[in-house]
N, C-alpha and C positions, 0 to 999 in steps of 0.2 A: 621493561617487563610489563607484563601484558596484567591487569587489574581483575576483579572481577567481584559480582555480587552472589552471595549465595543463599541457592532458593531451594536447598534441601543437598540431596544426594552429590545434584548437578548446579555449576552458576553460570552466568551469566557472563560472556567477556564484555568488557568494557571498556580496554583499549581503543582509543578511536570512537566510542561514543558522544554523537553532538545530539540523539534526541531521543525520549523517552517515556511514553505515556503508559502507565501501567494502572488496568482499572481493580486491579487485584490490592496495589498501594495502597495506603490510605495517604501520603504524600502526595501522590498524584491524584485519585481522587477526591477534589473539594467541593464537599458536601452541598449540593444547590446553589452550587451559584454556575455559573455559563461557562468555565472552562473547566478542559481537561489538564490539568497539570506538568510540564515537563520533571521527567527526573532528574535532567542532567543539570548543571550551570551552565547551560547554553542560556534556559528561561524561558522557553521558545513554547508557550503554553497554545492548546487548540480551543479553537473559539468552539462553542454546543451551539446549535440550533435551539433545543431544548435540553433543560434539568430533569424531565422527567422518567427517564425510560434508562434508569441505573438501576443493573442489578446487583443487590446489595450483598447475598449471599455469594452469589458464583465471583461477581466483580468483572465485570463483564459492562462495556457499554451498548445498548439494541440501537439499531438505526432503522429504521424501513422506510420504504417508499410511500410517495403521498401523505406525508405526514409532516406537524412540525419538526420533527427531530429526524430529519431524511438524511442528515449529512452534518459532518465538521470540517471547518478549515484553519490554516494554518496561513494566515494573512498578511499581508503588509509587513511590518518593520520585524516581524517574527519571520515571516516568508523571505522576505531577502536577509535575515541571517540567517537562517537556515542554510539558505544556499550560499552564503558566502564563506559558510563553517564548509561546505564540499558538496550536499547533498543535488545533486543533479546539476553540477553548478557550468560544468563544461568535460570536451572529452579529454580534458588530463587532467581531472580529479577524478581519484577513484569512488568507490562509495560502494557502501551494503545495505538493504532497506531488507525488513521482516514484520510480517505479524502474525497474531494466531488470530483466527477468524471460526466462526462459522454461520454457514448460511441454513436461513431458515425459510418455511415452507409451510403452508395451513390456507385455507377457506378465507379464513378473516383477514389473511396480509392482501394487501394492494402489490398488482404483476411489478416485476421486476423490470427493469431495462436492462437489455443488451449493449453490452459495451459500460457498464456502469462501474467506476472504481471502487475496490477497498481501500486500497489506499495509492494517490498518486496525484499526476498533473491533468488537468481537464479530463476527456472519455474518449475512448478508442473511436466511437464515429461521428468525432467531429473535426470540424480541421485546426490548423496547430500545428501541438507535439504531444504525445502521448508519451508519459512514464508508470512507470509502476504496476500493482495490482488490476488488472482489468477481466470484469467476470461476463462469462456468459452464456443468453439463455439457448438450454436444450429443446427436447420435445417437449411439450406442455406448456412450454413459454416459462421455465421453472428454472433455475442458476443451478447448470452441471458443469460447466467448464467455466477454467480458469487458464488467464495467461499471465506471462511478464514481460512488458513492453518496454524497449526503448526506441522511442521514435524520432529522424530529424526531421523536416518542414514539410508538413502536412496543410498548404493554403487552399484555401475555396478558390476557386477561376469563375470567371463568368464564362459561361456555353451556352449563348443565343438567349439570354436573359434571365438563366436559369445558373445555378450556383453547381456546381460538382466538388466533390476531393479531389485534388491532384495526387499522380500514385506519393507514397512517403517512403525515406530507406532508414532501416533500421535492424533492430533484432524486437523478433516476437516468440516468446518461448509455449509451448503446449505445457502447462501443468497439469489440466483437468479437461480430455476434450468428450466435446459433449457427446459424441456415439458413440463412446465407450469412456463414461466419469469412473475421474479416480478418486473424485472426492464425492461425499455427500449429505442431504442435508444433516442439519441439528447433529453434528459433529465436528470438534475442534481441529484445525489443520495449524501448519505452522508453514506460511511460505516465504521465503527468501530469494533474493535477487543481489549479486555481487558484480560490482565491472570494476575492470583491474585498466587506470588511465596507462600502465607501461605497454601493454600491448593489443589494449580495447576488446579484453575478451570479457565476454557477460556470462553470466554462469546461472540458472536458475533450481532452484531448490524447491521440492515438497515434501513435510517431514523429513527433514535431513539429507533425503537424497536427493542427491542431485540428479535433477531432469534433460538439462538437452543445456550445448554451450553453441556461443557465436562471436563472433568478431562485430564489431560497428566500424562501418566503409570508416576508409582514415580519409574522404574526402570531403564526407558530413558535417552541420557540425551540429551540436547537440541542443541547443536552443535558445532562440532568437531572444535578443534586447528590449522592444518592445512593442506593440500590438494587442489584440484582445485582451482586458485587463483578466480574464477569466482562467488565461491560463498561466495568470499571474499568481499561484496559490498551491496550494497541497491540500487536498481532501482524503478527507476519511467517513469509510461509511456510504459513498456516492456524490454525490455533490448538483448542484443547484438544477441542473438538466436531466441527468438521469438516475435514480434512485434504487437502492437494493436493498433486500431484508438480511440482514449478519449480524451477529453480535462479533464483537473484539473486543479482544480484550488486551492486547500489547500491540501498538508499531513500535519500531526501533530505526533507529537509522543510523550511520557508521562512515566518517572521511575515512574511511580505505574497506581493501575488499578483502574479506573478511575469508582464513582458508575454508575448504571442505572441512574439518575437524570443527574450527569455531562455529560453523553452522550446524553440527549438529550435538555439539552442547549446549549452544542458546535453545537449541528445540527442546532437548533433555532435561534442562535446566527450569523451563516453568509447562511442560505438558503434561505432568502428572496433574498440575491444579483441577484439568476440565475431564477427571477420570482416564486418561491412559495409563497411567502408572509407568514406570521406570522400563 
């Protein structure tokens, strides 16, 4: 039977949850010092860049670009359990990954990168594997679109002494595309991504609803053993190459894939905190 926390009206499933950073907590967040907290007994805590840029009313973590506090990760012996609890772990573990975000936008923040994660495995234009959250910029060089990737082997070639991407096969979901954003700045979203390991169908979510589905080739496979240590990791916020201005305030992650229903009471469940009400 299926668990859950409750955050008012609506809770929280929890069946299947191995990770959970909530800056709303005060279990989760601990007060100045460099991590973010996991909720679960997994323990699986995310390292800060910096303590400084918690907002202490909304509860809310800022990240921006060009700054110390550009980016968090999820490293080493927390990073391989993570993964060995399911999260991206191979294509027959299932898994559900979510967070509420939003991006923000002013005069005084430093541009954004294109391809920069909220939450995931390295950045969409680099070579690898790409998972997760990956945002990007519109007109103005300003974050209106948003996707959800699951990518298999994305390696650099050498092309006459010069480096290219080789093409990659995967699923790439439109949650936000940028000539016509569904999302926008300094407003709270909640996105969601589910892959179901029985029949590698991916499913991606924006506010509740579900946006576009896809299969991952069953000839793929979901990602390599070892190689650049960089996309040996989980970031949140952007990460070490390319940087984005968002606040978050929940990832979550889930060994199975979670129905259409559960994704849209974990949305219901803590979206009223950032003013949408029920």
């Amino acid at each position: 039977m299926s668990s859950k926390v409750n955050y008012g009206k609506y809770r929280v499933n929890t069946d299947g949850l191995i990770f959970r950073v909530d800056g709303y907590s005060s279990r989760s967040h601990d007060h100045n010092t460099e991590y973010w907290r996991d909720l679960t007994p997994s323990g699986l805590d995310v390292k800060l860049e910096n303590t400084g840029l918690y907002d202490e009313t909304s509860g809310y973590y800022k990240f921006r670009a060009g700054t110390d506090n550009s980016y968090a990760a999820v490293t080493g012996e927390n990073f391989t359990g993570l993964r060995s609890l399911g999260l991206f772990k191979d294509k027959n573990s299932s898994f559900t990954i979510e967070s509420f975000f939003q991006i923000k936008t002013g005069s005084e923040l430093n541009s954004p990168d294109h391809g920069s994660v909220i939450f995931g495995n390295t950045d969409h234009n680099k070579s690898g594997y790409s998972y997760g959250f990956v945002a990007q910029t519109g007109n103005g060089g300003e974050i209106s679109g948003l996707k959800s990737v699951l990518s298999s082997n994305k390696e650099d070639e050498a092309s006459g002494g010069t480096h290219s991407n080789s093409p990659w096969t995967g699923i790439s979901h439109t949650l936000s595309d940028v000539s016509s954003p569904s999302i926008e700045p300094n407003t709270f979203y909640h996105a969601a991504m589910t892959f179901n390991s029985s029949d590698g169908v991916m499913v991606s979510y924006l506010d509740g609803e579900a946006k576009d589905t896809g299969s991952f080739p069953a000839s793929q496979e979901l990602h390599k053993s070892s190689g650049n240590a960089n996309y040996h990791q989980f970031y949140i916020g952007g990460n070490p190459s390319s940087g984005i201005n968002v606040d978050i305030g929940v990832v979550s992650a889930y060994n199975r894939a979670l129905s259409s229903g559960e994704v849209v009471g974990n949305y219901k469940a803590v979206k009223h905190r950032y003013g949408a009400g029920y």
